[in-house]
N, C-alpha and C positions, 0 to 999 in steps of 0.2 A: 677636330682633334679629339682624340676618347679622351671621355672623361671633361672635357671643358670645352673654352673658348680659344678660337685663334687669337694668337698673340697681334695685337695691333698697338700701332704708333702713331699719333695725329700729333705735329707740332713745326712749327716756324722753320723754315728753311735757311737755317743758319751751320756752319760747320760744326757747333756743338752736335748736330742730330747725329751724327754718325758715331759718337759714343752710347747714344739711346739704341741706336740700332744694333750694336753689339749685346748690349742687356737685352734684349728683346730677343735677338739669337740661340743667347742660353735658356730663356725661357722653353724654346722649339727645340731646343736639345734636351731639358730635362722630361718635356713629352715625346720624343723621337731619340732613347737615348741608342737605338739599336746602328743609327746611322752613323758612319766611319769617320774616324779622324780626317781622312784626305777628305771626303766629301763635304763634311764641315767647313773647310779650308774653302775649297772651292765655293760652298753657295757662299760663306762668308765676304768672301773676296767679290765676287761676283756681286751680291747686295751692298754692301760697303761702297764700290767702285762705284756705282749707278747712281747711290744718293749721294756721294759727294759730285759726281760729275754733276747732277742738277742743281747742286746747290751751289754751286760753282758757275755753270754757266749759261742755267736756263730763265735767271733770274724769276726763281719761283718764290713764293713767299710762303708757301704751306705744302706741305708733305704729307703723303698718308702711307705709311707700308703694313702691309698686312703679311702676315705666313701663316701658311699652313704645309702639312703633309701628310705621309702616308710613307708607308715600307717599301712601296716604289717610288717615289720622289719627294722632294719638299722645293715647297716652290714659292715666291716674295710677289706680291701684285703693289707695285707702286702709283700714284698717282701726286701729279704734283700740278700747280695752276700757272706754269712758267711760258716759257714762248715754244713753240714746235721745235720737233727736232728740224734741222735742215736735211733737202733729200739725199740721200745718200751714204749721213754720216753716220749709220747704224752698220752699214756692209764694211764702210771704209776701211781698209788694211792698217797695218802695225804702224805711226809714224817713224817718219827716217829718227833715226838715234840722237840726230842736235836737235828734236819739234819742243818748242817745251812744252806742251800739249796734247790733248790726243787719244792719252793710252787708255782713261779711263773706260771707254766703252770697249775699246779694243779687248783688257783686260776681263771685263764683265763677258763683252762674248766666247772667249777663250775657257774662261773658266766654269762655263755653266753647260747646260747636255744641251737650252733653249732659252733664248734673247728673244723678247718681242717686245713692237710699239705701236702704237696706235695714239693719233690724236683723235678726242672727243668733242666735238665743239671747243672748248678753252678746256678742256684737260685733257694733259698725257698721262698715259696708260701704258705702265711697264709692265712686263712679265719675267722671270726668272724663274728657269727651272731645273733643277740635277737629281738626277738620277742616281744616287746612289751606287758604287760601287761596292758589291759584297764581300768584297776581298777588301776595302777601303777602311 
């Protein structure tokens, strides 16, 4: 990022972190202030959903997100030490409307321009990425 350091997050995988991760947000917007209200929303949304969905249900005990960007995208690399994802439930469609479950990743994919995972030996490896819309 000009001028400094990406904004990074190390800390216990508790539902408090997704208040950390909103502070850490505004940091990448006060270096990235060119990027739009809606696209805000969306990587917000999209980062927010991801690390509660692993705090929630990947039983991880440690989180790390990092952001950075650029005037073409900003983008969140997460890594947390929880269990894999299972195959499939990255693609998986919208749950039916009674699931009480579910939406979070569904939510992250919808809302980002690119969703990626990868396990690493014992770490997953997220990726989030939007693309800015210049009208946004």
């Amino acid at each position: 990022m000009p001028g400094g350091s990406e904004p990074v997050l190390r800390a216990s995988a508790e539902p408090e972190v997704v208040d950390r991760v909103h502070a850490l947000l505004e940091e990448l917007w006060e270096a990235w202030p060119e990027v739009g209200e809606v696209d805000r929303i969306r990587f917000g949304t999209a980062v927010a959903e991801l690390v509660a969905n692993v705090v929630q249900h990947a039983g991880a005990t440690t989180v790390e997100l990092r952001l950075d960007g650029s005037p073409g995208e900003v983008a969140a690399h997460l890594t947390d030490d929880g269990q894999p994802l299972p195959p499939g439930a990255l693609e998986a469609g919208w749950p039916d409307d009674d699931a009480e479950d579910g939406r979070g990743l569904a939510m992250a994919r919808a809302a980002s321009s690119a969703l990626s995972y990868r396990r690493d030996g014992a770490t997953n490896r997220w990726t989030v990425v939007v693309r800015p819309d210049r009208a946004g």
